[in-house]
PDB file of N, CA, C and O in Angstrom:
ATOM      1  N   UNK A   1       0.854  -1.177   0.000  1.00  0.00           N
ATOM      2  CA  UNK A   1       0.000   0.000   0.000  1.00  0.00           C
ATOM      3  C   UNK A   1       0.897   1.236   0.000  1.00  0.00           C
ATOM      4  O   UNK A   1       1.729   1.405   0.891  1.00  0.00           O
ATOM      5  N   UNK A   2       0.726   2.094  -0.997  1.00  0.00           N
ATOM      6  CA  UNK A   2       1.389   3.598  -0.527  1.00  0.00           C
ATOM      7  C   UNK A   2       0.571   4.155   0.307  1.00  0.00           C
ATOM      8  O   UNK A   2      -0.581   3.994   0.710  1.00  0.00           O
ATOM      9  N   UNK A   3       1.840   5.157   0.537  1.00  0.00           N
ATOM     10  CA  UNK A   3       1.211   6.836   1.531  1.00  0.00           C
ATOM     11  C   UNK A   3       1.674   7.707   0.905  1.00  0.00           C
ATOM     12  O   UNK A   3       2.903   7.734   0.967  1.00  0.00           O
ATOM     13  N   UNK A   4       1.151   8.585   0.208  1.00  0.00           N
ATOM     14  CA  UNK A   4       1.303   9.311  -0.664  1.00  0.00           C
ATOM     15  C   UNK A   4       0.993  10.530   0.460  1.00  0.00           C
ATOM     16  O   UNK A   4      -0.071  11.081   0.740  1.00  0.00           O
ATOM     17  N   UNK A   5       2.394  10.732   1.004  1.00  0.00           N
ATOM     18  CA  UNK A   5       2.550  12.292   1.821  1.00  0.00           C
ATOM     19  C   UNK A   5       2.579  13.635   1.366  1.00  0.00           C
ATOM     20  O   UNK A   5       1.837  14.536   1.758  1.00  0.00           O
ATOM     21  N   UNK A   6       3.582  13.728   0.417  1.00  0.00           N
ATOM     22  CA  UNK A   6       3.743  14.809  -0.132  1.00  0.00           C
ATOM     23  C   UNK A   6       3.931  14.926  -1.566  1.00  0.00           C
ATOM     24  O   UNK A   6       4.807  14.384  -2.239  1.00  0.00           O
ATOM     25  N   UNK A   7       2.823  15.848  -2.025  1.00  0.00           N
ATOM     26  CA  UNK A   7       2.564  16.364  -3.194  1.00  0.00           C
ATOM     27  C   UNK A   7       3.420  17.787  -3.720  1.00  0.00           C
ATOM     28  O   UNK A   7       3.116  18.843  -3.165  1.00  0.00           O
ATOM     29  N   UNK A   8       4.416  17.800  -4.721  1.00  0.00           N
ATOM     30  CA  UNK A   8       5.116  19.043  -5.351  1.00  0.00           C
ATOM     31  C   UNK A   8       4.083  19.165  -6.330  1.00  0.00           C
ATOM     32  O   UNK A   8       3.096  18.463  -6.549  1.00  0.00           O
ATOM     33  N   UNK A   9       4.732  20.722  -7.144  1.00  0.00           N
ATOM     34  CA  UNK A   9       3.714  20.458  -8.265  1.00  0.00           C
ATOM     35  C   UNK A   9       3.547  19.844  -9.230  1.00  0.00           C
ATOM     36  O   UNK A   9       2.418  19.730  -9.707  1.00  0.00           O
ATOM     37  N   UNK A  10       4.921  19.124  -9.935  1.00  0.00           N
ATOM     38  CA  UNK A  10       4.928  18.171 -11.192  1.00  0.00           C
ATOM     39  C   UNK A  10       5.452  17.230 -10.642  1.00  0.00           C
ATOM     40  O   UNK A  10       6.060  16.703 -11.574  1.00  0.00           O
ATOM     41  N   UNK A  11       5.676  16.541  -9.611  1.00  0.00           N
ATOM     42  CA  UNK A  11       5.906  15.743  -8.714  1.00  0.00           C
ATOM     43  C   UNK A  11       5.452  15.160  -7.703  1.00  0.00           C
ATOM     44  O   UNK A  11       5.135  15.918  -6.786  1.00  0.00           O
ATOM     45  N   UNK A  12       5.228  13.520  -7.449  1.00  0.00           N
ATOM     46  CA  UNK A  12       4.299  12.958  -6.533  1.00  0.00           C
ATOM     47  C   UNK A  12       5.212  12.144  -5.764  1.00  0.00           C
ATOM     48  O   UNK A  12       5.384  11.141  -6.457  1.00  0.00           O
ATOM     49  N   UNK A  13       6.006  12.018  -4.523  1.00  0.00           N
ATOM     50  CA  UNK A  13       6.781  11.156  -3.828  1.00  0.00           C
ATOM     51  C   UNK A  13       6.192  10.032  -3.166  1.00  0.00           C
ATOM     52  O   UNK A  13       4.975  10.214  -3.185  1.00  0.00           O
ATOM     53  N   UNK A  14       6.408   9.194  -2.716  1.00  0.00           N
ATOM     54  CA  UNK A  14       5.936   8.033  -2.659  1.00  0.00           C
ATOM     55  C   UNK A  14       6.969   8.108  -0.613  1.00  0.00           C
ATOM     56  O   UNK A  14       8.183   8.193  -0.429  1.00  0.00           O
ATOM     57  N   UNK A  15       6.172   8.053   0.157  1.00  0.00           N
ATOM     58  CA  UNK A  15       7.189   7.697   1.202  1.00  0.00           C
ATOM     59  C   UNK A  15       7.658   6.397   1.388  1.00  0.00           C
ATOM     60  O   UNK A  15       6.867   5.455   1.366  1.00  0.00           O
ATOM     61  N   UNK A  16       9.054   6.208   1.599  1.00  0.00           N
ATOM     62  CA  UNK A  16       9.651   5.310   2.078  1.00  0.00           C
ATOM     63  C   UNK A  16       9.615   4.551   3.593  1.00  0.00           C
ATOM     64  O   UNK A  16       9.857   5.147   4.642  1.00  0.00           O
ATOM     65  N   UNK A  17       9.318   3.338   3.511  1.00  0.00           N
ATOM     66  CA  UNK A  17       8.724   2.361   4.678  1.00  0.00           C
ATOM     67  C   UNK A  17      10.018   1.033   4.596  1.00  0.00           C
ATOM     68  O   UNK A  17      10.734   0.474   3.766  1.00  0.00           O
ATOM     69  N   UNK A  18       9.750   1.021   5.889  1.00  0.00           N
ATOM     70  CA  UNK A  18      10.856   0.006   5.609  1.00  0.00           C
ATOM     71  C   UNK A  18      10.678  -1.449   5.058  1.00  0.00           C
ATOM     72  O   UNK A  18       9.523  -1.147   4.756  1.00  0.00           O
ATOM     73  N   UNK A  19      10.745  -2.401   4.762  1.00  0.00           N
ATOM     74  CA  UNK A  19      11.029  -3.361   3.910  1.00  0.00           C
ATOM     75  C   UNK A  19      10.257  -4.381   4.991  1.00  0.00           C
ATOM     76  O   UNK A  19      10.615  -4.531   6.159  1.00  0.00           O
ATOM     77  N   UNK A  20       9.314  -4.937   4.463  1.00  0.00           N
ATOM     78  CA  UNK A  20       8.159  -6.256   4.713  1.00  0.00           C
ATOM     79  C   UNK A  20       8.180  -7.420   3.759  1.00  0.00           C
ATOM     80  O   UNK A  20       8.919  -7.449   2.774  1.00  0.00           O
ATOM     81  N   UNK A  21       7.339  -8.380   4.088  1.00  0.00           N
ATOM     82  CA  UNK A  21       7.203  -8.897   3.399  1.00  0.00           C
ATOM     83  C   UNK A  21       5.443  -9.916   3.880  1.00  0.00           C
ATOM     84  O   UNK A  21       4.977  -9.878   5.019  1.00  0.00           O
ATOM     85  N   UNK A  22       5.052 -10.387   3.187  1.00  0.00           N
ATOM     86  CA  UNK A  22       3.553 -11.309   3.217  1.00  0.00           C
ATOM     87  C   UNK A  22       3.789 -12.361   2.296  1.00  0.00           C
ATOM     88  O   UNK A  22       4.320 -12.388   1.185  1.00  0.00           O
ATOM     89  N   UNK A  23       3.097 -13.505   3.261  1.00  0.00           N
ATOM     90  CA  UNK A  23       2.668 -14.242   2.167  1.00  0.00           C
ATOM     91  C   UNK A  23       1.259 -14.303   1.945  1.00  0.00           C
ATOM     92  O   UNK A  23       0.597 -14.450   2.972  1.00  0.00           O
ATOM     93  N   UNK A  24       0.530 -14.216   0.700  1.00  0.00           N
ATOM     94  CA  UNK A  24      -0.407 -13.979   0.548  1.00  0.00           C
ATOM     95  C   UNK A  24      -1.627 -15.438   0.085  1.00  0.00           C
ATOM     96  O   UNK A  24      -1.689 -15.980  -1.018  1.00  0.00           O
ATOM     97  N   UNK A  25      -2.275 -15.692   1.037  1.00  0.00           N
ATOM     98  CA  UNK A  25      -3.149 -16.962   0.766  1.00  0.00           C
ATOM     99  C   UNK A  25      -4.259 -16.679  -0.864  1.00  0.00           C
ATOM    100  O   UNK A  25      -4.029 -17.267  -1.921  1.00  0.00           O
ATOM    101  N   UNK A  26      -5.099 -15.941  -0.719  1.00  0.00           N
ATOM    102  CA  UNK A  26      -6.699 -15.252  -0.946  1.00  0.00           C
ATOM    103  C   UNK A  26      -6.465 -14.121  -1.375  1.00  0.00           C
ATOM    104  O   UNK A  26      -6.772 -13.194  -0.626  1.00  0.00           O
ATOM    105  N   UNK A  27      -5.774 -13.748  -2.869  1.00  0.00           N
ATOM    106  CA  UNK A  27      -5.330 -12.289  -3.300  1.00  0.00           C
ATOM    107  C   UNK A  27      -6.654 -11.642  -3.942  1.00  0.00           C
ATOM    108  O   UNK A  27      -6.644 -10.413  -4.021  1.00  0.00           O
ATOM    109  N   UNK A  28      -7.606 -12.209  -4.333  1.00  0.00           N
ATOM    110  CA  UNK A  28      -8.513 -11.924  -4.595  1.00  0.00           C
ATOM    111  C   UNK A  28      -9.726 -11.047  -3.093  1.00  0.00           C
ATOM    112  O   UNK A  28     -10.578 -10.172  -3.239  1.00  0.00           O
ATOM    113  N   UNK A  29      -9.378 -11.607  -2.089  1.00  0.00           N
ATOM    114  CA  UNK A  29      -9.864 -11.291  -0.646  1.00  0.00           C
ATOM    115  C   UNK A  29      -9.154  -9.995  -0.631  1.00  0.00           C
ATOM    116  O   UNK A  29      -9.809  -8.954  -0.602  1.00  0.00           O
ATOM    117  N   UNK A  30      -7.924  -9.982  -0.648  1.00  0.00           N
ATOM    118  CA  UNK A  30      -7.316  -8.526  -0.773  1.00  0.00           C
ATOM    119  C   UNK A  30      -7.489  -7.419  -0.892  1.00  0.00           C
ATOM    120  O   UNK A  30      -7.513  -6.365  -0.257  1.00  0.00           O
ATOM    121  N   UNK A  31      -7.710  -8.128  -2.568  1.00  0.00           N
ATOM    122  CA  UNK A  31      -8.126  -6.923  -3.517  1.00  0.00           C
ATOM    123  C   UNK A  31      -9.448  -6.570  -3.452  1.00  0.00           C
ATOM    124  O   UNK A  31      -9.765  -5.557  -4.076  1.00  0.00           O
ATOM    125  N   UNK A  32     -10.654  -7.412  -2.592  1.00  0.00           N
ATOM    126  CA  UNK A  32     -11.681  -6.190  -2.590  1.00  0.00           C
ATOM    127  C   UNK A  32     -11.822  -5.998  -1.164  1.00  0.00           C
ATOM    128  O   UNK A  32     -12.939  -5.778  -0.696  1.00  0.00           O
ATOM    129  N   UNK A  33     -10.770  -6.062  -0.408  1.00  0.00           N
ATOM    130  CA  UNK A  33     -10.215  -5.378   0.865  1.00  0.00           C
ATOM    131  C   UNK A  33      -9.734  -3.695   0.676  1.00  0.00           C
ATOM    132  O   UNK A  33     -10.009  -2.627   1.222  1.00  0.00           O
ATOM    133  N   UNK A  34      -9.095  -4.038  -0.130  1.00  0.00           N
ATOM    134  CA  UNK A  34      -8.402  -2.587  -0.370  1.00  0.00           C
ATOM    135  C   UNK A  34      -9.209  -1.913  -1.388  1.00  0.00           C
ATOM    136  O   UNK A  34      -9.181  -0.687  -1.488  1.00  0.00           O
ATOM    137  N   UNK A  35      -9.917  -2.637  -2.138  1.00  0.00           N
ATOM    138  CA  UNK A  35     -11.669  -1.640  -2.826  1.00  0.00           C
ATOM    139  C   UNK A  35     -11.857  -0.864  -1.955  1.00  0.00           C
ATOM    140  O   UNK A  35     -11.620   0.339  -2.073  1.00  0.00           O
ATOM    141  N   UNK A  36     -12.433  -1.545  -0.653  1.00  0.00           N
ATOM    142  CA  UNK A  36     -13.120  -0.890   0.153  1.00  0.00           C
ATOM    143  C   UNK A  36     -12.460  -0.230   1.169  1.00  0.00           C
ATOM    144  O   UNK A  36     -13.178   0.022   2.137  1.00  0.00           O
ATOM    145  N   UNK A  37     -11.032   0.215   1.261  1.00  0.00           N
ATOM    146  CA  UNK A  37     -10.345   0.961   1.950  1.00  0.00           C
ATOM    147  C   UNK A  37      -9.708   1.400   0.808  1.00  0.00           C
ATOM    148  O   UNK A  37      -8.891   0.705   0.204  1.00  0.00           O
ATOM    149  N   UNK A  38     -10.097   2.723   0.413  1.00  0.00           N
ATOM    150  CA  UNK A  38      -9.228   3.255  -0.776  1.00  0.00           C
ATOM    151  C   UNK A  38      -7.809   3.954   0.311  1.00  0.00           C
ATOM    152  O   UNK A  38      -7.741   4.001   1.540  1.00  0.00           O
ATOM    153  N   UNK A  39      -6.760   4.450  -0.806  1.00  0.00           N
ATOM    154  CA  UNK A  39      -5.433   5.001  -0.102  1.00  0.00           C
ATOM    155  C   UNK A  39      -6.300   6.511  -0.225  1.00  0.00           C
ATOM    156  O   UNK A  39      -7.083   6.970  -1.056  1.00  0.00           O
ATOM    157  N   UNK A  40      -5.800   6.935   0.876  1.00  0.00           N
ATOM    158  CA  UNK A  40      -5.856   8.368   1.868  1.00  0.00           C
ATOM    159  C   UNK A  40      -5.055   9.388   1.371  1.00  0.00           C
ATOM    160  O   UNK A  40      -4.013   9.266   2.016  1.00  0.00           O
ATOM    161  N   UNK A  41      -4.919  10.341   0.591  1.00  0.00           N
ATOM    162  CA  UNK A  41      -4.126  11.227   0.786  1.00  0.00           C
ATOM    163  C   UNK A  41      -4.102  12.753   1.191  1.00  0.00           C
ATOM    164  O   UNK A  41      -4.801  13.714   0.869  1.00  0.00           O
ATOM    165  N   UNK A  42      -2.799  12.556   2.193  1.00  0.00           N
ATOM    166  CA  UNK A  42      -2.939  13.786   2.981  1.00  0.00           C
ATOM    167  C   UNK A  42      -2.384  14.980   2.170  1.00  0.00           C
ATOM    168  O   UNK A  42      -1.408  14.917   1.423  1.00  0.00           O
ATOM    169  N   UNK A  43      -3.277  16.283   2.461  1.00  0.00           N
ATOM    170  CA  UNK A  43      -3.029  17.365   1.714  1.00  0.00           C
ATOM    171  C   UNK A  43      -3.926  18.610   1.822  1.00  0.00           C
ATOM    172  O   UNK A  43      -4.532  18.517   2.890  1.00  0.00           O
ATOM    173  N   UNK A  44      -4.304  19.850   1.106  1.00  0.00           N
ATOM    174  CA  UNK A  44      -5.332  20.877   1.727  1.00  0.00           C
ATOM    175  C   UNK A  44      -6.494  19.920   0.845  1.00  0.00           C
ATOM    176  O   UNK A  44      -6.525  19.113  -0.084  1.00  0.00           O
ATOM    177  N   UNK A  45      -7.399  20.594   1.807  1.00  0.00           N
ATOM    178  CA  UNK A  45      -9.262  20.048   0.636  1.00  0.00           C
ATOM    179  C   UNK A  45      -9.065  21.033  -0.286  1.00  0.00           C
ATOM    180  O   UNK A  45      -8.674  22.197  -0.203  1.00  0.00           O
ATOM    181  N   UNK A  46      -9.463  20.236  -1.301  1.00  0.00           N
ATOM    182  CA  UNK A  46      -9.946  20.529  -2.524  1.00  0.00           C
ATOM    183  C   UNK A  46     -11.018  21.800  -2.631  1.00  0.00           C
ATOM    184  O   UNK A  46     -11.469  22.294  -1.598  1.00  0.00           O
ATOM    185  N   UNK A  47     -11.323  22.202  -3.684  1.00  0.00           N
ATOM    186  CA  UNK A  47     -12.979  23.135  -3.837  1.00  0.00           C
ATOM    187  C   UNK A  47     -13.604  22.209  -3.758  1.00  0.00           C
ATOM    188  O   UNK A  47     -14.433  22.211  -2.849  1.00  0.00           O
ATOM    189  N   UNK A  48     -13.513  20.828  -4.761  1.00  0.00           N
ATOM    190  CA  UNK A  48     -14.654  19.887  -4.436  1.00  0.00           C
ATOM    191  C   UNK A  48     -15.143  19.457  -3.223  1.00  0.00           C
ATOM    192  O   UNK A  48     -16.305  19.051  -3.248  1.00  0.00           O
ATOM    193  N   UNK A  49     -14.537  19.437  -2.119  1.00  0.00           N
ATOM    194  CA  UNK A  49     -15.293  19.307  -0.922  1.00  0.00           C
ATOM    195  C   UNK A  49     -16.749  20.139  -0.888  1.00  0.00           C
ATOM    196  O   UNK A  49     -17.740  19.722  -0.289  1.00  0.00           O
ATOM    197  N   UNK A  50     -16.705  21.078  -1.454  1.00  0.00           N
ATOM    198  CA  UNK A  50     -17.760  22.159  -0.983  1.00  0.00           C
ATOM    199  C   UNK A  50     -19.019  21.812  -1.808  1.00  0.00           C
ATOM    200  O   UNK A  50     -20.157  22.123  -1.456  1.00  0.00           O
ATOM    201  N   UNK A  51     -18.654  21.008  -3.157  1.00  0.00           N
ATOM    202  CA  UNK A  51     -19.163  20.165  -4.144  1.00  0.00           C
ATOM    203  C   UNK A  51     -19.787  19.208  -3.263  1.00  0.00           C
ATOM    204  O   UNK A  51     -21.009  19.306  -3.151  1.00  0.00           O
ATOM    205  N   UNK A  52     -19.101  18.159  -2.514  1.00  0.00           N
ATOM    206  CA  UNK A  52     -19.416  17.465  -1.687  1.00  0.00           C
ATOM    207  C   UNK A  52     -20.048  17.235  -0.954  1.00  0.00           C
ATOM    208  O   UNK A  52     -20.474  16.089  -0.817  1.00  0.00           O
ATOM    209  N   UNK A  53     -20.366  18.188  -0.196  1.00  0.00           N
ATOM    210  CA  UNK A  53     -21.324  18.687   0.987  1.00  0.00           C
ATOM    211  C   UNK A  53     -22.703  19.239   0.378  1.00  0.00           C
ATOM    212  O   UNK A  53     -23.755  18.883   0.908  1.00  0.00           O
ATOM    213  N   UNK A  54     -22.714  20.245  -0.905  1.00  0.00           N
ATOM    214  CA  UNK A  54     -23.467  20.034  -1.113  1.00  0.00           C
ATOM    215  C   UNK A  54     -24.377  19.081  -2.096  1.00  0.00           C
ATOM    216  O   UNK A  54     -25.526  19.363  -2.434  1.00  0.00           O
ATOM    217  N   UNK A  55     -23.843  18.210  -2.391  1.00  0.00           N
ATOM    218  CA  UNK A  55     -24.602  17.181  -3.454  1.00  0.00           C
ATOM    219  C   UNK A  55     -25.150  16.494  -2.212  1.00  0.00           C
ATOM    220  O   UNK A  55     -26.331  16.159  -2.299  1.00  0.00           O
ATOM    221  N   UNK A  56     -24.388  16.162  -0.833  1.00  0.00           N
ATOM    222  CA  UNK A  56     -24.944  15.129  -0.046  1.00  0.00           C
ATOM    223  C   UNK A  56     -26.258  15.790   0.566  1.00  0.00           C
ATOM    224  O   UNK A  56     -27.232  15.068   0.781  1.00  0.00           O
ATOM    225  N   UNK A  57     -26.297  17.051   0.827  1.00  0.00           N
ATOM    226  CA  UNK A  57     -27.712  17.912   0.981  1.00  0.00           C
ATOM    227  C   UNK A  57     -28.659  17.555  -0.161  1.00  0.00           C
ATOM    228  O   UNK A  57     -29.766  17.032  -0.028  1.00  0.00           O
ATOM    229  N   UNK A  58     -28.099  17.893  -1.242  1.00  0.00           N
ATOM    230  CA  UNK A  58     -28.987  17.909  -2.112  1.00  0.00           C
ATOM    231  C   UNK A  58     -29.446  16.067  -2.268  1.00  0.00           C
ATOM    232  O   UNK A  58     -30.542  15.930  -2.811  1.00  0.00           O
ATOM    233  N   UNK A  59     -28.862  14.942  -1.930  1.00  0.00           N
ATOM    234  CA  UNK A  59     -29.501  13.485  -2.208  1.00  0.00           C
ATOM    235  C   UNK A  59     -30.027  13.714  -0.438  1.00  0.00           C
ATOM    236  O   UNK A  59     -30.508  12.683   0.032  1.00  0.00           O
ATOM    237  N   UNK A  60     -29.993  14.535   0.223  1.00  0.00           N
ATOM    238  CA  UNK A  60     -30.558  14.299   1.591  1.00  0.00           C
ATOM    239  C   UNK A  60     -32.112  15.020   1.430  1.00  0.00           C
ATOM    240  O   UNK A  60     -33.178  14.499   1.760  1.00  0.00           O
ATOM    241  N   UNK A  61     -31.948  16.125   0.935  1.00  0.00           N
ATOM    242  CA  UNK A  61     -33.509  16.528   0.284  1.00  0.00           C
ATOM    243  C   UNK A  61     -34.537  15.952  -0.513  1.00  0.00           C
ATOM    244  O   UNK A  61     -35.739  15.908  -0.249  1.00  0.00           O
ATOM    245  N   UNK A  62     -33.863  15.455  -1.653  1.00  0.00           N
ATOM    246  CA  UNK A  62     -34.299  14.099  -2.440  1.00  0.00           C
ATOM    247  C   UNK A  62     -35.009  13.448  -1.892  1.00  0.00           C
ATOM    248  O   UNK A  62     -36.208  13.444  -2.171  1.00  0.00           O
ATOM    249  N   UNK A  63     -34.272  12.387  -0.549  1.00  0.00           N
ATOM    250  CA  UNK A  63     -34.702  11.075  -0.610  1.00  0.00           C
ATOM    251  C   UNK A  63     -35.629  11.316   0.967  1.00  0.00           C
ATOM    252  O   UNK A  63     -35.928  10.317   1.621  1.00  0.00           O
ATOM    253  N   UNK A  64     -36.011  12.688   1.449  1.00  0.00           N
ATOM    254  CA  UNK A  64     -36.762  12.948   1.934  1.00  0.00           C
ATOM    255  C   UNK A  64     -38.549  13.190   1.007  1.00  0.00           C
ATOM    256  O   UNK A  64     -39.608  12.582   1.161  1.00  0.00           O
ATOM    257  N   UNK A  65     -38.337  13.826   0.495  1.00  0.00           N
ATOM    258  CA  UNK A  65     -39.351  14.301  -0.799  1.00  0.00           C
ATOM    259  C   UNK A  65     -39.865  12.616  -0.833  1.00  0.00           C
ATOM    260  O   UNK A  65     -40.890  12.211  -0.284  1.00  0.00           O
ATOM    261  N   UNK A  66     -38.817  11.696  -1.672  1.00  0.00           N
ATOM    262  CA  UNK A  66     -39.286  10.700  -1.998  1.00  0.00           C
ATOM    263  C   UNK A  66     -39.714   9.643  -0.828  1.00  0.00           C
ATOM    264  O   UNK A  66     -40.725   8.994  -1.098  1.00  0.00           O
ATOM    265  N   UNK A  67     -39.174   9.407   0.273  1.00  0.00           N
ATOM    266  CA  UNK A  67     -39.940   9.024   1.332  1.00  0.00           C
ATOM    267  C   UNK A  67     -41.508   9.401   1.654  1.00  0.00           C
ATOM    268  O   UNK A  67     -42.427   8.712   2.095  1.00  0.00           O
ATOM    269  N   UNK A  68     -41.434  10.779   1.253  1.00  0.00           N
ATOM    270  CA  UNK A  68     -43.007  11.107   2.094  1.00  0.00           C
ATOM    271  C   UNK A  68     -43.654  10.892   0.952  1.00  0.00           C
ATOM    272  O   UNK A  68     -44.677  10.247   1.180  1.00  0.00           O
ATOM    273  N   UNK A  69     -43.476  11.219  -0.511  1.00  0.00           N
ATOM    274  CA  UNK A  69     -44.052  10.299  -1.499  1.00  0.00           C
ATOM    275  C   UNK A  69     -44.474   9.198  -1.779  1.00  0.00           C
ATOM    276  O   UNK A  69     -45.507   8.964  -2.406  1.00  0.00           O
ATOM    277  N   UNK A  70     -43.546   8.249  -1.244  1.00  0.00           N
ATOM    278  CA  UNK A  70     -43.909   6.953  -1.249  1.00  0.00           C
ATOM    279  C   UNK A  70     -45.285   6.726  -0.080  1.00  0.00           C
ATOM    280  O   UNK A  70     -46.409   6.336  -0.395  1.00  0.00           O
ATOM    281  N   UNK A  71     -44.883   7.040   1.110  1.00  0.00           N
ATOM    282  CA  UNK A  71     -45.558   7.264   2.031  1.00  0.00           C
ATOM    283  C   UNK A  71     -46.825   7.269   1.856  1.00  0.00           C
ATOM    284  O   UNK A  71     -47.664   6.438   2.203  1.00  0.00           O
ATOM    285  N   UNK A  72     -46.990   8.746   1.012  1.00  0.00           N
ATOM    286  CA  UNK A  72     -48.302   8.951   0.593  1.00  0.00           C
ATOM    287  C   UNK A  72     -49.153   8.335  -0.550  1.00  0.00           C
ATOM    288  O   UNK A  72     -50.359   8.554  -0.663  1.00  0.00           O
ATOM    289  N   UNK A  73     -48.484   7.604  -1.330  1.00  0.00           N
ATOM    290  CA  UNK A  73     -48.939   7.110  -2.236  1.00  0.00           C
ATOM    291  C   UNK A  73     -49.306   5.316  -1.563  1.00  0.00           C
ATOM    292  O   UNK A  73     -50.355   4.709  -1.777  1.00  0.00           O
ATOM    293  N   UNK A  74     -48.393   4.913  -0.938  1.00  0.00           N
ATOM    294  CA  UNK A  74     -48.881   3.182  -0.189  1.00  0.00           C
ATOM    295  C   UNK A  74     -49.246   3.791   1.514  1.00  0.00           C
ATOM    296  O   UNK A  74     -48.866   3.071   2.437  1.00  0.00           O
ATOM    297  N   UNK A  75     -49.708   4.625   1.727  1.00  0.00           N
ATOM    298  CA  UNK A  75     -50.171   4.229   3.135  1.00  0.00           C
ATOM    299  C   UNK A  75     -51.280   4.691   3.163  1.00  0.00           C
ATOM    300  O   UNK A  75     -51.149   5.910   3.271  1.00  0.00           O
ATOM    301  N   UNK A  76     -52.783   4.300   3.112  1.00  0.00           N
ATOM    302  CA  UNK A  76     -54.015   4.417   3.588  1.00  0.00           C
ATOM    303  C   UNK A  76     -53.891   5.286   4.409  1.00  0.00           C
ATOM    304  O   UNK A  76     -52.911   5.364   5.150  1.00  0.00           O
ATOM    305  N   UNK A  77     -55.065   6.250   4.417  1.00  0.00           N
ATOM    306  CA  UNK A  77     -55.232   7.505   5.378  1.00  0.00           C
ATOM    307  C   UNK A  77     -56.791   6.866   5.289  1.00  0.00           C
ATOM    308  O   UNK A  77     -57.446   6.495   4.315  1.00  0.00           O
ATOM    309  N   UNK A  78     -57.096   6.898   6.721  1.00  0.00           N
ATOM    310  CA  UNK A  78     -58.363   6.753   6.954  1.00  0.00           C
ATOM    311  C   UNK A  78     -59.756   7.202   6.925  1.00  0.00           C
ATOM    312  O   UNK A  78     -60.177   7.756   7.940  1.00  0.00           O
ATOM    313  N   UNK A  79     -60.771   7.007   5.626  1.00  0.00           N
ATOM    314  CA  UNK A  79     -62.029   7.540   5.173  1.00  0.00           C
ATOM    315  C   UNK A  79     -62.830   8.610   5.861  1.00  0.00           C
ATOM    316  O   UNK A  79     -63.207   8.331   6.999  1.00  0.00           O
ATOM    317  N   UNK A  80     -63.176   9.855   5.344  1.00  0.00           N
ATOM    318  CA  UNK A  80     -63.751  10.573   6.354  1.00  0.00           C
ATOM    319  C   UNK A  80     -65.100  10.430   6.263  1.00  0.00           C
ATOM    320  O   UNK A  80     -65.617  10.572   5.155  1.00  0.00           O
ATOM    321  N   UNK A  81     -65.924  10.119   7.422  1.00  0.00           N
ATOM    322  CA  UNK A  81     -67.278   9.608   7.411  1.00  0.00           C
ATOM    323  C   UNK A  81     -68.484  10.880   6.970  1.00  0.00           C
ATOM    324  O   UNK A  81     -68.612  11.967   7.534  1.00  0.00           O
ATOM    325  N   UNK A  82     -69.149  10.443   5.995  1.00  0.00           N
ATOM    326  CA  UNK A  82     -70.409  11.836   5.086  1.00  0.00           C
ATOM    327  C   UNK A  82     -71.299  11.524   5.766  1.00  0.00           C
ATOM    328  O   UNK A  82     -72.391  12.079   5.645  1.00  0.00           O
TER     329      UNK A  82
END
């Protein structure tokens, strides 16, 4: 796994770790181990963060709307008596 510490501008360094080794049973287990832990890199946030925050508002508004939609469309409200 890298750690990608420090970023120049036309340049990406790779830090140096000292020397391991594995033996590996299940490389396939691994690899959607490390799918689901992508590598981290440290550095300032992006603008896209701000992108970020708001798209997750905006699918948080969404799937409110569509909750009470659904809601209202499968849940019986009870007949008002004439």
């Amino acid at each position: 796994m890298r750690c990608v510490s420090w970023i120049n501008n036309s340049t990406m360094f790779i830090k140096p770790k000292p020397l391991h080794f594995a033996i590996v049973d299940e490389l396939d287990y691994v690899l959607i181990d490390e799918g689901r832990n992508p590598l981290l890199i440290r550095g300032e946030a992006s603008k896209d963060a701000a992108r970020n925050t708001f798209a997750a508002k905006v699918v948080e508004l969404l799937m409110r709307g569509l909750k009470s939609w659904i809601q209202s469309m499968f849940i019986r409200k009870p007949r008002s008596k004439h």
